[in-house]
KEKEKE-278093 format. One line per 8 residues: number of its first residue (from 1); their letters; for each residue x, y, z of N, C-alpha, C. Coordinates in nm, 3 decimals, padded with zeros to 5 digits. Each point is the difference from the previous one (the first is absolute). Layout:
BEGIN
NUM> a> X/Y/Z/X/Y/Z/X/Y/Z | ...
//
This chain:
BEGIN
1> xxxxxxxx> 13.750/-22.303/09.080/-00.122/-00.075/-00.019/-00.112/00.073/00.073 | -00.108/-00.009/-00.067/-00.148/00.057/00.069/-00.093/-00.096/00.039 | -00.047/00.026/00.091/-00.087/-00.143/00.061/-00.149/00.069/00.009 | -00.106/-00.048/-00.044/-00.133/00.110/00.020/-00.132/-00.159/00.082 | -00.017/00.048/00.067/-00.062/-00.150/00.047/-00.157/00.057/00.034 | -00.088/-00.036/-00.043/-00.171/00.097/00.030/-00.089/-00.118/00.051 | -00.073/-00.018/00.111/-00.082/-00.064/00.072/-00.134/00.059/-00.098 | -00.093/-00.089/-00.038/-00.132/00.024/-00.046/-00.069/-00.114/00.040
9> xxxxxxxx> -00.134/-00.033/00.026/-00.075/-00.087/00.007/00.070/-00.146/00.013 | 00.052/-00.008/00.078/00.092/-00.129/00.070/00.148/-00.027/-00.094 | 00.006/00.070/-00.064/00.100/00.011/-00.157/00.097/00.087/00.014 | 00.151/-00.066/00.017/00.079/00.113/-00.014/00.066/-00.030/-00.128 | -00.010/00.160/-00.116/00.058/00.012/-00.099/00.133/00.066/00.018 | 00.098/-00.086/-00.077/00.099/00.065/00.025/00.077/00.038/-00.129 | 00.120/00.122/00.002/00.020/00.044/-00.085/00.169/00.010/00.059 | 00.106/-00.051/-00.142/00.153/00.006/00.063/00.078/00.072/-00.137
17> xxxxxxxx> 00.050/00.075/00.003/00.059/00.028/-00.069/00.189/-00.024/00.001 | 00.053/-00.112/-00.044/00.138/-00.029/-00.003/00.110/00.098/-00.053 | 00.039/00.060/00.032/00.141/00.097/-00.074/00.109/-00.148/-00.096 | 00.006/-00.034/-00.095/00.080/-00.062/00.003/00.047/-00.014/-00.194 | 00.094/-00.049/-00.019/00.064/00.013/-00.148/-00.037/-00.132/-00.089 | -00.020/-00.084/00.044/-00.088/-00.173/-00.068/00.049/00.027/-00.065 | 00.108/-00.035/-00.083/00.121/-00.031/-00.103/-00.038/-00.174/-00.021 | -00.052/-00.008/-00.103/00.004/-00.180/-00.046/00.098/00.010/-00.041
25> xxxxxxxx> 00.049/-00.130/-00.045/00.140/-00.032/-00.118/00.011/00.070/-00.085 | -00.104/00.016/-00.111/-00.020/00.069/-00.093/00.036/00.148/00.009 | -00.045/00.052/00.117/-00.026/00.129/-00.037/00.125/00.034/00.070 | 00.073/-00.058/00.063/00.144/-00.002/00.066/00.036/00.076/-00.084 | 00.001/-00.135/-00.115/00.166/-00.016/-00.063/-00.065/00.133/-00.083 | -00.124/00.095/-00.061/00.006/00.057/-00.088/00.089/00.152/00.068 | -00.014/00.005/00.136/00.009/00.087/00.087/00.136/00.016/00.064 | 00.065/-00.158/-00.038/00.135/-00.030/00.075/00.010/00.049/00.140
33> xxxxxxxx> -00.088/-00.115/00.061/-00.002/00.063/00.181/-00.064/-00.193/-00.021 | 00.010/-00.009/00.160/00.015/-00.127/00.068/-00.188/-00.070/-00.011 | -00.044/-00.061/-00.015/-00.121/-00.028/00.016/-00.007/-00.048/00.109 | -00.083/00.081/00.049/-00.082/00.042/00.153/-00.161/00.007/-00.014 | -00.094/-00.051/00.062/-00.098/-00.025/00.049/-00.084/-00.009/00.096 | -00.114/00.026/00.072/-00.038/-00.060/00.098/-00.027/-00.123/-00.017 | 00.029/-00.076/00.084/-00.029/-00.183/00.003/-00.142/-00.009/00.066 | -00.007/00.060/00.115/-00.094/-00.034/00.067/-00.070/00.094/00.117
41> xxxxxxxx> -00.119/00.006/-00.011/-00.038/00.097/00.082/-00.098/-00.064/00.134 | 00.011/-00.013/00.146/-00.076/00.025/00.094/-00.071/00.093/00.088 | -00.140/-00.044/00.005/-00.030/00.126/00.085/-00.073/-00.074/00.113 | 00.007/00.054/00.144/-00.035/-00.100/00.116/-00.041/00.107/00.059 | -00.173/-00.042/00.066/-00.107/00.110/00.070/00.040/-00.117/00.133 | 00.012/00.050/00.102/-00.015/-00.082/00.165/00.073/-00.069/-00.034 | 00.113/-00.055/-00.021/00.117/-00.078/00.002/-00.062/-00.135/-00.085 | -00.124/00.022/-00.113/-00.038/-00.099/-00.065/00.048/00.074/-00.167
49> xxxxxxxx> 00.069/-00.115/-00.085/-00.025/00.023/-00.095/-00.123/00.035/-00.117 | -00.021/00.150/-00.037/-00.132/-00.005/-00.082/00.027/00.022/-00.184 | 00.115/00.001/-00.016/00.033/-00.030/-00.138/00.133/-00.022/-00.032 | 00.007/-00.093/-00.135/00.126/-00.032/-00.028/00.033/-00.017/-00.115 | 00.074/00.073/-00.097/00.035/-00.003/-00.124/00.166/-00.050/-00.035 | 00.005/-00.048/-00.134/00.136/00.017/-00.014/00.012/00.056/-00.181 | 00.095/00.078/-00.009/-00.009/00.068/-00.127/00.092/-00.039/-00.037 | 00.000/00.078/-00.155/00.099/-00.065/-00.096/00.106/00.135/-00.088
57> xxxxxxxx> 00.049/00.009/-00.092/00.044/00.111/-00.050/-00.109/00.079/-00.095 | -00.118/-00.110/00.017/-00.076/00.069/-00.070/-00.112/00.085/00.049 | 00.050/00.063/00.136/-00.095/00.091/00.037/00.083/00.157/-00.002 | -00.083/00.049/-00.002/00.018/00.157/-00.044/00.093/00.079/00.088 | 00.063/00.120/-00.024/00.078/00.063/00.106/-00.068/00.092/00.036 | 00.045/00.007/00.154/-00.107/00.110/00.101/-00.150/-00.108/-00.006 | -00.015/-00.106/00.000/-00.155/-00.091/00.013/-00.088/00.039/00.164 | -00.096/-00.014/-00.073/-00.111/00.035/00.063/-00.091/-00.148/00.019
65> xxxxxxxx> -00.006/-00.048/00.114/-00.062/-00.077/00.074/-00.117/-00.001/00.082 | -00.112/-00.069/-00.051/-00.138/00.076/00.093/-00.059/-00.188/00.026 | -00.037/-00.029/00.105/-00.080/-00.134/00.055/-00.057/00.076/00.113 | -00.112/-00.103/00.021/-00.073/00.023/00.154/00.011/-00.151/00.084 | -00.126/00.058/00.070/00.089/-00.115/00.135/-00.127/-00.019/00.141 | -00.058/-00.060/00.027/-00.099/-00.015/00.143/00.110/-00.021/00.108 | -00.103/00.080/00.117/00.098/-00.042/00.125/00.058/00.116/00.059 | 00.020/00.118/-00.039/00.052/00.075/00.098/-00.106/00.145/00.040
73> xxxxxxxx> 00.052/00.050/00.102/-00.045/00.102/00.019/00.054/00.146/-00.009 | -00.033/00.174/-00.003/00.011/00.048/-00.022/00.139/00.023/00.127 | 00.123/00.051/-00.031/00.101/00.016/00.108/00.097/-00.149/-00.060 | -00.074/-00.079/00.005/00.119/-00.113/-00.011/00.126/00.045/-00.081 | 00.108/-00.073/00.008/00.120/00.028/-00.081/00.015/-00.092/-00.132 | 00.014/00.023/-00.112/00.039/-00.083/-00.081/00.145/00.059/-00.061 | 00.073/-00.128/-00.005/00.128/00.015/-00.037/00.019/-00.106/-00.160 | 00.081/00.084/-00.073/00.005/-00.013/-00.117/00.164/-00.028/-00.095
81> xxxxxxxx> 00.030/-00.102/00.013/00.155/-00.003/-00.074/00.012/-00.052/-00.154 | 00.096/00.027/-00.038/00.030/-00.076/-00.116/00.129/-00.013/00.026 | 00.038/-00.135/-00.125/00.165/-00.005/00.005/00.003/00.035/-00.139 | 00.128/00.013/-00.065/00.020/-00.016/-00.098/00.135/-00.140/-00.042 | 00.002/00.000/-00.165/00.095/-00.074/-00.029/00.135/-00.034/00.069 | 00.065/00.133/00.018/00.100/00.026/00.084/00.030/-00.065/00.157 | -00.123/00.024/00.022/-00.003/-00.035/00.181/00.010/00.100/00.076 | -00.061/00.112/-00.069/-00.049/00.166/00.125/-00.119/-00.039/00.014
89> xxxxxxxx> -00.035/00.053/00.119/-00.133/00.022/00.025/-00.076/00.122/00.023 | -00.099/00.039/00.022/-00.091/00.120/00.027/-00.090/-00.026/00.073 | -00.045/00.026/00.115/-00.128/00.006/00.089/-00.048/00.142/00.024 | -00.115/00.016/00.018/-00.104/00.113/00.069/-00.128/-00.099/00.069 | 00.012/00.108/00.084/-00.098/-00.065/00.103/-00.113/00.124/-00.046 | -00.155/-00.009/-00.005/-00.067/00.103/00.038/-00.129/-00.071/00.043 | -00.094/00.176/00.041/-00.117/-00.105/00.082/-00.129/-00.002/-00.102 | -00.080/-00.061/00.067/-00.120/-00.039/-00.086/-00.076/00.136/00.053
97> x> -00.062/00.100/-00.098/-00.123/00.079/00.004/-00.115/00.007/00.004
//
């Protein structure tokens, strides 16, 4: 996973790029492999939650995720997970620029 986090004019844009296979049902069974997904993605600046999604099989493989966010400063850490269907997870932590 890639985490890109940019401080501008009180605005941090952020940019995530997920490594991952999002297999819906559908595209499982055309593929004959397990349908796998991300379910849900958090990302937390200062131990506060600043976004929260939950996906479906109908998002893309390798997805690209971009929101912004008030409140932090340049250095801070933002940490970034998703789960998937399965119940793995993925975190990166990176800092704000």
């Amino acid at each position: 996973m890639k985490v890109k986090a940019k401080l501008k004019d009180d605005v941090v844009k952020v940019k995530v790029l997920a490594k991952h296979v999002n297999a819906g049902p559908e595209e499982a069974e055309k593929k004959k492999i397990d349908a796998n997904f991300i379910k849900q993605v958090v990302a937390k600046c200062n131990n506060k939650v600043v976004f929260e999604m939950s996906g479906s099989g109908f998002i893309s493989k390798n997805p690209l995720f971009k929101f912004k966010f008030k409140g932090a400063a340049k250095g801070d850490e933002l940490e970034v997970t998703w789960t998937d269907l399965k119940g793995n997870t993925k975190s990166k932590v990176a800092k704000v620029k």
